[in-house]
C-alpha positions in Angstrom: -32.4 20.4 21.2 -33.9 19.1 17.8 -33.0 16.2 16.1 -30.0 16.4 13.8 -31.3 16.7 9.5 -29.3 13.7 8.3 -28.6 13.6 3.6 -27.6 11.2 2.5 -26.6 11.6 -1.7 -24.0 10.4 -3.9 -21.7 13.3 -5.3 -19.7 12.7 -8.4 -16.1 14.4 -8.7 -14.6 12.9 -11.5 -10.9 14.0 -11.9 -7.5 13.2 -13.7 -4.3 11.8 -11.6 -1.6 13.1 -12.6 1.9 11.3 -11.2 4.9 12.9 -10.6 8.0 10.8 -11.4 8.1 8.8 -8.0 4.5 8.1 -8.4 4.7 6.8 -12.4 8.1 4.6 -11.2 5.6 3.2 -8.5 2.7 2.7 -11.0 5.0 1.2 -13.7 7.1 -0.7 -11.4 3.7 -2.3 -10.1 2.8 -3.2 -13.7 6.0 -5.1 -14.4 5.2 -7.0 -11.0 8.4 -4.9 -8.9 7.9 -3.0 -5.8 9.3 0.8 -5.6 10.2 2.2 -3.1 12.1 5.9 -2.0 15.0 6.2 -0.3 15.6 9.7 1.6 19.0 11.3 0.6 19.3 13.3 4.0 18.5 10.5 6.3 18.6 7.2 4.6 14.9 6.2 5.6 13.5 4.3 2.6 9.9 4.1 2.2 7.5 1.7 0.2 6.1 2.1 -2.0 7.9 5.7 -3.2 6.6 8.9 -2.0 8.6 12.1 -3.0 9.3 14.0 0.7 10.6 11.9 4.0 8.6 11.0 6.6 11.5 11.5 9.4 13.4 14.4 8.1 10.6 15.6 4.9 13.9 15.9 3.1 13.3 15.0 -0.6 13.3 11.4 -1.5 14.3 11.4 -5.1 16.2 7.9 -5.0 14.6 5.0 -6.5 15.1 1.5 -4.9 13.4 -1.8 -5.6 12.0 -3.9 -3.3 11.8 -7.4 -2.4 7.4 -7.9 -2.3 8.1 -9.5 1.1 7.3 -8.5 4.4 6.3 -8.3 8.2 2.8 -8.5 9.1 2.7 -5.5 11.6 -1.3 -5.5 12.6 -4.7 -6.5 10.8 -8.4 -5.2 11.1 -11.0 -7.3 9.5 -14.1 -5.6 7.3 -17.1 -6.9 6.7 -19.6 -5.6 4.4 -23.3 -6.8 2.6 -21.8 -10.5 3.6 -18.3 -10.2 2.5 -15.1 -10.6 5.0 -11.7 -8.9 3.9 -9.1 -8.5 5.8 -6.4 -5.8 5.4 -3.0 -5.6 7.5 -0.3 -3.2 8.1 2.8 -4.8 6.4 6.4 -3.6 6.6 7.9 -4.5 3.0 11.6 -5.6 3.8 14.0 -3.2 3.3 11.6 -0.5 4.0 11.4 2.1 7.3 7.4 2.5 7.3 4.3 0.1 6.9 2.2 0.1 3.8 -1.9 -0.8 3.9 -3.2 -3.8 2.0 -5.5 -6.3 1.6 -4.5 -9.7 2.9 -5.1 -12.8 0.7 -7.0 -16.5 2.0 -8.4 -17.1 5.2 -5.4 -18.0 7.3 -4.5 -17.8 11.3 -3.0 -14.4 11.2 -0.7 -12.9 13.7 1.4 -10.1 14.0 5.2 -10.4 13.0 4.2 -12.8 10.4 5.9 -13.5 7.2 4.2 -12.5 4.0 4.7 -12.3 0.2 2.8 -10.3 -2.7 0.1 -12.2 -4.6 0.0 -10.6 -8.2 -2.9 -9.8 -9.8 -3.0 -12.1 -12.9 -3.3 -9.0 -15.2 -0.4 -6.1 -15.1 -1.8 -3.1 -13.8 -0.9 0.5 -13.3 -2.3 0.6 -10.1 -2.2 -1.0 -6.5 -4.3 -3.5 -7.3 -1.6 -4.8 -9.3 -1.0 -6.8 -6.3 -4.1 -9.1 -5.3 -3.3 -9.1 -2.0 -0.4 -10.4 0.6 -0.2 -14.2 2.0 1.9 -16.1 4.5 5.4 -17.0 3.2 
């Protein structure tokens, strides 16, 4: 058996996003400092943030709702990388069926069924980094 040929290159893809309506009332929801989420018109599972087809039923979620930016901490993984530590946890927004990924804020005890709130970035953004990051409530 010979050894495996390992390449290692950066590849460049740039491309264009382009949101659908669920998506841009996510985006510009986030840059008012709200939380969207989706609510499923078959089943009634409401999802955060928005995403346009049901996880339980994949029935079309065309419902807007907005959310408090508070939630359960479900489960964390820590990261470290060329001496940085972030820590990123599984958070169920309240009001919401499913668990969104995000970074968690400070350097706290955490543990699971914790209660969190959104830390806002300081400038409104169209994107997920809108919110810095969550902390203990």
């Amino acid at each position: 058996m010979s050894d495996p040929i390992i390449l290692s290159q950066r590849i460049k893809l740039p491309y264009r996003y382009t949101a659908g309506p669920l998506h841009r009332a996510v985006l510009y929801g986030l840059a008012e400092g709200r939380l969207v989420g989706s609510s499923c018109g078959s089943c009634g599972f409401v999802a955060a943030p928005a995403r346009p087809f049901c996880p339980s039923c994949s029935g079309e979620m065309n419902d807007t709702v907005d959310l408090e930016p508070t939630g359960t901490l479900h489960s964390w993984t820590v990261r470290e990388h060329d001496g940085q530590r972030d820590v990123f946890g599984r958070i169920q927004i309240e009001g919401a069926d499913n668990a969104m990924l995000h970074k968690l804020s400070g350097k706290h005890e955490w543990t699971t069924g914790m209660r969190l709130v959104a830390v806002w970035a300081d400038e409104p953004k169209t994107e997920i980094t809108a919110i810095d990051g969550f902390e203990p409530r």
